[in-house]
Every structure is written in C-alpha cells, then in structure tokens.
C-alpha positions in Angstrom: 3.0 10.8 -9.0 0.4 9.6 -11.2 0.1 6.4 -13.8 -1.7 7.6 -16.3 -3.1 4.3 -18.2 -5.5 3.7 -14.9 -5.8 7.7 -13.7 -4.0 6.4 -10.3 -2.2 8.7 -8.3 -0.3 8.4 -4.5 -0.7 11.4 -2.8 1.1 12.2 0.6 -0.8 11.3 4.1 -1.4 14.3 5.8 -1.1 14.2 9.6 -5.2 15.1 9.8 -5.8 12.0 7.1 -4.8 9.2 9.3 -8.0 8.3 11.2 -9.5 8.0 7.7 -7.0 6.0 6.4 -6.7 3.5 9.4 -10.4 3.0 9.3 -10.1 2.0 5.4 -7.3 -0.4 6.0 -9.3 -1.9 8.7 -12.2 -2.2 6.8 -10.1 -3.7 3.4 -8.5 -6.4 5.8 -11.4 -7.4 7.6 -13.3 -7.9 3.9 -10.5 -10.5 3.8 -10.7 -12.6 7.2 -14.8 -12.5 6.7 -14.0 -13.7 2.9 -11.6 -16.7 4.2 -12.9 -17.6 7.8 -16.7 -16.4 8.2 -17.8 -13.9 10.8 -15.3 -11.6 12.6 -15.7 -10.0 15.5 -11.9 -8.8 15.8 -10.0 -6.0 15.1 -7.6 -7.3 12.3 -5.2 -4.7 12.1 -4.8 -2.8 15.1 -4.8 1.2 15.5 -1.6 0.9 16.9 -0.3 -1.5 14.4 -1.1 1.1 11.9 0.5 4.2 13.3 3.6 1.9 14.0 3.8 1.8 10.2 3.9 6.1 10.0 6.3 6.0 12.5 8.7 3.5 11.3 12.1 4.5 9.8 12.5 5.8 6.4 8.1 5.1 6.4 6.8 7.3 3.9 2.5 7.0 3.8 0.4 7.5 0.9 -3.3 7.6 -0.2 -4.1 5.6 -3.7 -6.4 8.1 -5.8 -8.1 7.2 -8.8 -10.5 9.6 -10.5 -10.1 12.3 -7.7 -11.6 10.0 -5.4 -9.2 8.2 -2.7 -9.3 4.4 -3.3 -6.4 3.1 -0.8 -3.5 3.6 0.7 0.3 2.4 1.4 2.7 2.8 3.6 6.4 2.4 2.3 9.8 2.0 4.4 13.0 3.5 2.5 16.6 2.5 3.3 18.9 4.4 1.1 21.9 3.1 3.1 20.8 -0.4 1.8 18.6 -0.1 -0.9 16.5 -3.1 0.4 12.8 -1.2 0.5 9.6 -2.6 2.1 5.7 -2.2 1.4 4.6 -2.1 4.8 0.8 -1.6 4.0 -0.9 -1.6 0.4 -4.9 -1.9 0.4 -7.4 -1.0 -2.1 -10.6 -0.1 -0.7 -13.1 -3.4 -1.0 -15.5 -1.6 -3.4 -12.6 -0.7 -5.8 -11.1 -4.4 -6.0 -10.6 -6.0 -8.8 -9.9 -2.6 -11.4 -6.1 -2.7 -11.5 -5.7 0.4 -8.9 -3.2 -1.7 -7.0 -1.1 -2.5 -9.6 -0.9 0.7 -10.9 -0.1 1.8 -7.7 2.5 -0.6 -7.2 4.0 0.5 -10.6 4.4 4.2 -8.9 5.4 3.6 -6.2 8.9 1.4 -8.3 8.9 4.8 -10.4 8.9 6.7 -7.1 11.9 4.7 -5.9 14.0 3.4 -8.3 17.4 3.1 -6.4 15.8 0.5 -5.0 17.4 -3.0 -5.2 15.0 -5.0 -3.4 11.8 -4.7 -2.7 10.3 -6.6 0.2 7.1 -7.4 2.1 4.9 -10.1 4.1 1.2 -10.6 4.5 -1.1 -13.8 6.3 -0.4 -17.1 4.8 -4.4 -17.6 3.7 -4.4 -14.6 1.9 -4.8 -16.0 -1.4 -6.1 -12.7 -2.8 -2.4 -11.0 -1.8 -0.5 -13.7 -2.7 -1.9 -13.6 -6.0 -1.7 -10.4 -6.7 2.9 -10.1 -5.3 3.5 -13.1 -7.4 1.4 -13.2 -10.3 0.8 -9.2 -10.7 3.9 -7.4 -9.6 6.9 -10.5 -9.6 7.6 -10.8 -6.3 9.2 -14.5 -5.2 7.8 -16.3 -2.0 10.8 -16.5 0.1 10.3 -17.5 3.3 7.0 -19.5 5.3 7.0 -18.2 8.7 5.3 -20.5 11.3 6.2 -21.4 14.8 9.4 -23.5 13.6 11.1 -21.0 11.8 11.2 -17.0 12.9 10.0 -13.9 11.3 12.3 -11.6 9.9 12.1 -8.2 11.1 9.2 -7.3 8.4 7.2 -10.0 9.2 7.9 -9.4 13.1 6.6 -5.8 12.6 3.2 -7.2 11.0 2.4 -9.9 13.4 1.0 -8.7 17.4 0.4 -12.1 18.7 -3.3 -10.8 18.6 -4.1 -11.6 15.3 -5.8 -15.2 15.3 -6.3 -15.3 11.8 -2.7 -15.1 11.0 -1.2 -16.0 13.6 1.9 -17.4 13.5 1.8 -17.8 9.6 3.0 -15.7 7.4 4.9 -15.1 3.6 7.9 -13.2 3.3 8.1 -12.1 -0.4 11.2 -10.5 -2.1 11.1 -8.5 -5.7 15.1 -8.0 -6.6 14.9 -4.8 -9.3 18.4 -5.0 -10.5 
C-alpha cells in the first residue's frame, strides 16, 4: 500500500529481512534514550523483545519505504473478533526523522485496516518525541500512566522486560477510537 502525497509505502517483512529490521529499531530507540538520558550502554529493545512482536497473534510486520529506499518499520497486531488493533512497533530510521514518513505511514496502515474500531499502543513515559507525534500527529488520547501503583495492560505488559532502566516501570497507554 502506498500514500502517495509523501512516496511512502509498507511493504511486507520477509522472513530473511528481520535481522535488518531489528538492528534498525534498535538503533531508532537507542537515538532516543541517548537524546533523553546521555550515554547508553544498553540494549534498549531486546532481540527477543522484537521477534515476540512477529510472533504475536494476528502480528502482521512491515517495512516503511520512501523513495525505494526502506526508512522504518512496524509491526501491527489485528483482532478481527474484536476490532480493537495495536501498533506494536512503529520507528522511522534516525536519519529520516522529522519528513512526515511516519505519519504517512500511520495513515496506511488506518487505510490498510479500516474495520478497525480502536486503535491502541504504549511507548516510555519520557518519550516526548512519541508522545508528540500519537497525540498531536495521528489523535490518539493518553489513557492510562502505568507506574508501579497501577498495572500494565496487556500491551504495555508485552513492551516492558523489567530490563529496560530507562522505562522502566513507566509507561503511556494511548487509545485512537475510529468509529
């Protein structure tokens, strides 16, 4: 599927495209922490965190390509016995920020799935950059702060390994209702 006002296309993952695409979304998220916090040493998305995303129910993984040239990726969950859709993983690659790619993306990947009712994801509570961009850019609604004294739901609980000292326990569940 392609939007053509910013050339942006998804194309399916292949099985032989995943290393590739982990090592992008690494790169993309650690761009973040190092933007936010300083120097990192860590892993900040975990190889296995990634493939747990392919794997998932209903997951359906794309790359972002503008141009020809692959600029990102996402990873999308569908539930067609509820309607209620999540956006696992959405990154644009950190020398493509800033150009609209993932908004156009975001656009195709509604016109990919419009049965959908809602929409829903979760990313780090100091990832001003995201929460900018699911409010602001696509109209998603904050709907939950998950911290030690009130649980994840089962998206955020998927996204967060313990591991992760940048996000920790904090997290934003956001919500987009399409009908």
């Amino acid at each position: 599927m392609e939007n053509k006002n910013r050339n942006v296309s998804l194309v399916p993952l292949k099985e032989s495209e995943k290393e590739k695409f982990i090592s992008d979304i690494q790169a993309a998220f650690k761009k973040a922490v190092i933007e936010e916090f300083g120097d990192c040493d860590e892993e900040i998305i975990s190889k296995e965190d990634v493939e747990q995303s392919f794997h998932a129910k209903g997951a359906e993984s794309y790359h972002i390509v503008s141009n020809g040239q692959i600029v990102g990726g996402t990873v999308i969950e569908i539930h067609p016995d509820t309607n209620r859709n999540a956006l696992s993983l959405l990154f644009v690659n950190v020398n493509e920020h800033s150009k609209g790619i993932g908004l156009a993306a975001w656009h195709l990947i509604e016109q990919l799935h419009p049965e959908t009712e809602v929409w829903e994801t979760c990313t780090p509570y100091f990832e001003k950059r995201n929460i900018h961009f699911y409010v602001n850019k696509c109209g998603f609604h904050i709907t939950e702060f998950i911290n030690p004294y009130h649980p994840a739901p089962k998206l955020c609980e998927e996204q967060e390994t313990g591991k992760d000292p940048y996000g920790g326990d904090y997290f934003l569940h956001f919500e987009k209702k399409m009908k």
